[in-house]
C-alpha positions in Angstrom: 2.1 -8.1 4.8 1.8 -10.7 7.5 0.2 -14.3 5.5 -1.7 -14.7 8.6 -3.3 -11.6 9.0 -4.2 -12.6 5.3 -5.6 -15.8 6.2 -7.6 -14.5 9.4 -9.2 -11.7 7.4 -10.3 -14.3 4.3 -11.8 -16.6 7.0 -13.3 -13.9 8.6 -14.7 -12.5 5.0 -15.7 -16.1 4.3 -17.9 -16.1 7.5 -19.8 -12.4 6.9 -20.6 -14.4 3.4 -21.5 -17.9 5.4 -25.4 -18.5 5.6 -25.6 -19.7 8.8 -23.5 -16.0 10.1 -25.7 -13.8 8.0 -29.0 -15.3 9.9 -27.7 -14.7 13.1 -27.9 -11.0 14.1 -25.8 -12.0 17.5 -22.8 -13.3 15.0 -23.1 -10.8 12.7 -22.9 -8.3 15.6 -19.6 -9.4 16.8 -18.1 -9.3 13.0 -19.1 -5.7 12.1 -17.7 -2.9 13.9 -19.9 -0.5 15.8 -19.3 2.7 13.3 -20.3 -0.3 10.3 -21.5 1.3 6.5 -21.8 -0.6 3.3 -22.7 0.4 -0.1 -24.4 -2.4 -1.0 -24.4 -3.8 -5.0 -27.7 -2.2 -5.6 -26.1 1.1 -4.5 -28.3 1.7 -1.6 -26.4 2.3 2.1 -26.4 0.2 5.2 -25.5 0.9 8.7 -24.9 -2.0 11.6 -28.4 -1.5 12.7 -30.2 -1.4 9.3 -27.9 -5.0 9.1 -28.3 -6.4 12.0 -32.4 -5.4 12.5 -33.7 -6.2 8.3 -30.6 -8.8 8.0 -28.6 -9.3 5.0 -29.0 -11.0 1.9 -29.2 -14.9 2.4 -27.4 -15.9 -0.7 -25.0 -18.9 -1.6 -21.6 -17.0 -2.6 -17.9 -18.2 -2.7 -15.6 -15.8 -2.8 -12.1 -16.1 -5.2 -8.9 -13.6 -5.4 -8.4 -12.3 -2.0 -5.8 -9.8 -1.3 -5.1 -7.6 1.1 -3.7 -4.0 1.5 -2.4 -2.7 4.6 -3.8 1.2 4.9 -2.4 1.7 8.7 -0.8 -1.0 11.2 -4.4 -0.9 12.5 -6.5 -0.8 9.0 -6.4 -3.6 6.0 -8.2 -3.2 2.9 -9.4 -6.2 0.9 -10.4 -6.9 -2.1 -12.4 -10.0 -3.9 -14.1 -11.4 -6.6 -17.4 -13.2 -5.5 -19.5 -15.8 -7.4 -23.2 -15.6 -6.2 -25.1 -19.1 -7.2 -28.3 -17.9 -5.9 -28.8 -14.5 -8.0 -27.0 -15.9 -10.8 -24.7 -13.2 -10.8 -21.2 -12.0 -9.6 -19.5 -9.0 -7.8 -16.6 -7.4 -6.7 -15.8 -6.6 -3.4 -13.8 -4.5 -1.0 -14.0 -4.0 3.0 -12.0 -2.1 5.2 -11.1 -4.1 8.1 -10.1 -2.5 11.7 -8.2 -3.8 14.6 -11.1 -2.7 17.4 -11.2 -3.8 21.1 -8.6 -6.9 20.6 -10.1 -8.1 17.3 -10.5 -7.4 13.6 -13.9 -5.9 12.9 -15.1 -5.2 9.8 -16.0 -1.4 9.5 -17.0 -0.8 5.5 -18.2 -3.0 2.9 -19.1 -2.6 -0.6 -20.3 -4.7 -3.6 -20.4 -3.9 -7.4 -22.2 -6.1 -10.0 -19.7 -7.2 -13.1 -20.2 -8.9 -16.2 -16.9 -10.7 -15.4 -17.1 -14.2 -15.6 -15.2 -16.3 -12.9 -12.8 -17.8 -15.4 -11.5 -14.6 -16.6 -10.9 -13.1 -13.2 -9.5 -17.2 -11.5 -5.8 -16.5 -10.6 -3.9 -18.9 -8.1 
């Protein structure tokens, strides 16, 4: 797998998690892809529109361990361990990335709560 597909698609991870991105409904726009659904961490589902019109969860999260799996030249999934300082509690994570209209949008999204601790899940 191309290292800077990899790269692109963590920075472009690291900015759906960024503050500043998830109060901005015009940013947020541009990152998720038209056809956009998430299972969030409390199980409930989200659409683009839910997103973009209630907003997202304004937490401080850095995210650790991200790989990437090509599903089809067009499709990546990726996977990641996140560490949320504001609830105090940490998820994993996988999105479904698609190459839409010249860019990378991201078109699923789902969190699930885990007792893991970052230093048992920390690998270089």
């Amino acid at each position: 797998m191309d290292n800077n597909l990899k790269i692109h698609l963590k920075e472009r991870e690291e900015s759906h998690l960024n503050l500043n991105v998830r109060k901005s409904p015009q940013v947020l726009d541009e990152i998720l892809a038209d056809e956009f659904w998430e299972i969030g961490s409390s199980g409930r589902m989200f659409d683009k529109k839910e997103c973009l019109n209630i907003g997202v969860t304004l937490t401080e999260m850095t995210l650790y361990n991200f790989e990437i799996q090509p599903l089809a030249p067009d499709v990546v999934l990726s996977t990641y361990f996140i560490e949320d300082r504001t609830r105090k509690r940490n998820t994993l994570r996988s999105s479904i990335w698609k190459y839409i209209d010249g860019r990378w949008q991201l078109y699923f999204h789902q969190g699930t709560i885990t007792k893991l601790q970052l230093d048992e899940v920390i690998h270089s």
